[in-house]
C-alpha positions, -999 to 999 in steps of 0.1 A, spaced: -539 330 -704 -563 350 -688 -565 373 -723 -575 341 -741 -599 330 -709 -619 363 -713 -621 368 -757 -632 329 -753 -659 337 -724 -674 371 -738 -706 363 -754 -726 395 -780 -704 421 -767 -724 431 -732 -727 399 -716 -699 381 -695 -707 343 -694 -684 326 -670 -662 301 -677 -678 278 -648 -712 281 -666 -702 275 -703 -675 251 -699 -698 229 -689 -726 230 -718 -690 227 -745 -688 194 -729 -722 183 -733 -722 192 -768 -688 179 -773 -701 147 -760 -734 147 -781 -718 151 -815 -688 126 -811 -715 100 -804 -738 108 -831 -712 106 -852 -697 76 -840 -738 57 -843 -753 76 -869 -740 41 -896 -749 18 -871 -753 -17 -883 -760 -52 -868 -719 -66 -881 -705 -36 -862 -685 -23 -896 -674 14 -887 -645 19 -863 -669 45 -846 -695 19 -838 -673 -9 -824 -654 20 -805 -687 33 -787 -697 -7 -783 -665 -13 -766 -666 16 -740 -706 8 -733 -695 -28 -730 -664 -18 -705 -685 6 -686 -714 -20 -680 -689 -50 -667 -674 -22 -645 -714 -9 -629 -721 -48 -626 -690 -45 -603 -703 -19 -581 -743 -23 -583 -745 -64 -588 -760 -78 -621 -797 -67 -603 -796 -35 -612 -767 -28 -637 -789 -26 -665 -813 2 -647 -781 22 -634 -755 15 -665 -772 48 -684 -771 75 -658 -734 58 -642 -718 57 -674 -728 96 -683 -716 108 -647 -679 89 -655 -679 105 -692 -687 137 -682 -666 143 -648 -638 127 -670 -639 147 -697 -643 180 -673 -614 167 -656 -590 172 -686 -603 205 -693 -579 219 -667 -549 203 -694 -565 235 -722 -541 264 -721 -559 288 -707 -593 275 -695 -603 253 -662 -617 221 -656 -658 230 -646 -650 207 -616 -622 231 -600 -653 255 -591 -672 245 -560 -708 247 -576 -705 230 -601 -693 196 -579 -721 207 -556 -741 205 -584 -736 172 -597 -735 155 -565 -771 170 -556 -779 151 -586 -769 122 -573 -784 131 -538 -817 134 -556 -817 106 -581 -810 85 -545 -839 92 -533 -863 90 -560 -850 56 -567 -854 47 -532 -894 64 -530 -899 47 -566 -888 14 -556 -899 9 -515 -926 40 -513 -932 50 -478 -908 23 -465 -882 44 -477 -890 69 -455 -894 51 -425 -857 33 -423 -848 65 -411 -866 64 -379 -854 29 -377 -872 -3 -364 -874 10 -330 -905 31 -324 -893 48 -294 -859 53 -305 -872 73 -338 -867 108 -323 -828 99 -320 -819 80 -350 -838 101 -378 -816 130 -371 -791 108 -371 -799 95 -407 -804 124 -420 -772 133 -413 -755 107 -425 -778 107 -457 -761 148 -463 -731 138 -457 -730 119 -491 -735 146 -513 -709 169 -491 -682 143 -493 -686 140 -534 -687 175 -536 -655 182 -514 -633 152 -526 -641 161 -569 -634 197 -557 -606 193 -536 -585 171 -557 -594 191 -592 -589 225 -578 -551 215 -564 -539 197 -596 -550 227 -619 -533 251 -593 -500 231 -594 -499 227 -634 -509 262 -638 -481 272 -613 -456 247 -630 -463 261 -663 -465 301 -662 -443 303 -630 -410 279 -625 -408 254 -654 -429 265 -682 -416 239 -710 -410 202 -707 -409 199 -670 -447 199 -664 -455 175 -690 -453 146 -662 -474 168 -638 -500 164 -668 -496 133 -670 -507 130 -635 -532 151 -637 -548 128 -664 -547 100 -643 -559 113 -615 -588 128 -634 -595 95 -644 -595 82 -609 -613 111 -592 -644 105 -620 -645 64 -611 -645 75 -575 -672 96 -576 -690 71 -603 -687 43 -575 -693 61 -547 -734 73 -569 -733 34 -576 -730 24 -541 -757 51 -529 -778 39 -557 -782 4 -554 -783 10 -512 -815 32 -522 -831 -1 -545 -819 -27 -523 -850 -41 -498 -831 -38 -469 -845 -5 -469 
């Protein structure tokens, strides 16, 4: 496994690329061309099996962000929601390849996509309030400001450390387990229900952490703030 890891992971000869940087560009491309070639015959009667395919999903994965961020703002948020579910998904299942890892078992790169989210949260909640924004964190007491904005501002970090530790947490264990399962005590049919699991559970570990941006989302765009 490791053998395959490196030859697959050795870019021109001298440089090393690690897995944890690559993996996650394959992805993206991955992504890319199965949708171009799914909408590059796109037509108003919805004829190819690609089209109606990528119809479906965008049709599933708007009822599903009208669930978590109200009819309001599903149409704003559907885009950026629907590509953090795709791609934490598909990263998920990466772990499933003999011999490679899924990008989300490494601790930056779930750090990295939940500063994402961190950020997009609060340029959609400048964009949309301005300096009011700002200001809920001293809250509506004057006086009391000094003691709540350090309070907000901790809870507002804490967001972006739970994603990161939950994605991280759960990923990291389940590839540990299969790869244990499969090169150490049962390495033929037994793990095939571990992988099973693991499929699931990537699929639930991706909505989580698609509802959980949702929820931070539309709390940034929402006037209460």
């Amino acid at each position: 496994m490791e053998a395959l890891e490196e030859k697959l992971f050795y870019l021109f000869k001298f440089i090393p690329v690690s897995p944890g940087v690559i993996l996650p560009w394959l992805i993206t491309l991955a992504i890319g061309i199965v949708l171009y070639l799914c909408s590059r015959n796109m037509t108003t009667d919805c004829k190819t099996k690609g089209q109606a395919t990528l119809e479906y999903l965008y049709e599933t994965l708007k009822s599903l962000m009208m669930e978590i961020t109200g009819e309001e703002y599903a149409a704003q948020l559907t885009p950026i929601l629907s590509t953090i579910f795709i791609y934490i998904f598909s990263a998920n299942l990466m772990g499933l390849v003999p011999g490679l890892k899924s990008p989300t078992s490494l601790f930056s790169n779930c750090l990295g996509m939940a500063l994402i989210v961190f950020i997009y949260t609060t340029y959609l909640g400048i964009k949309k309030h301005g300096f009011k924004y700002i200001k809920h964190f001293t809250g509506d007491i004057w006086w009391m400001a000094p003691m709540m904005f350090p309070i907000h501002i901790v809870g507002e970090i804490s967001h972006p450390i739970s994603l990161t530790l939950r994605l991280f947490g759960n990923i990291m264990g389940e590839d540990t387990v299969i790869i244990v399962l499969t090169t150490a005590l049962f390495p033929l049919l037994l793990p095939i229900p571990m992988m099973c699991m693991s499929i699931f559970s990537g699929f639930l570990q991706a909505l989580v952490f698609t509802i959980l941006s949702g929820v931070y989302f539309s709390a940034a765009l929402n006037e209460a703030h």
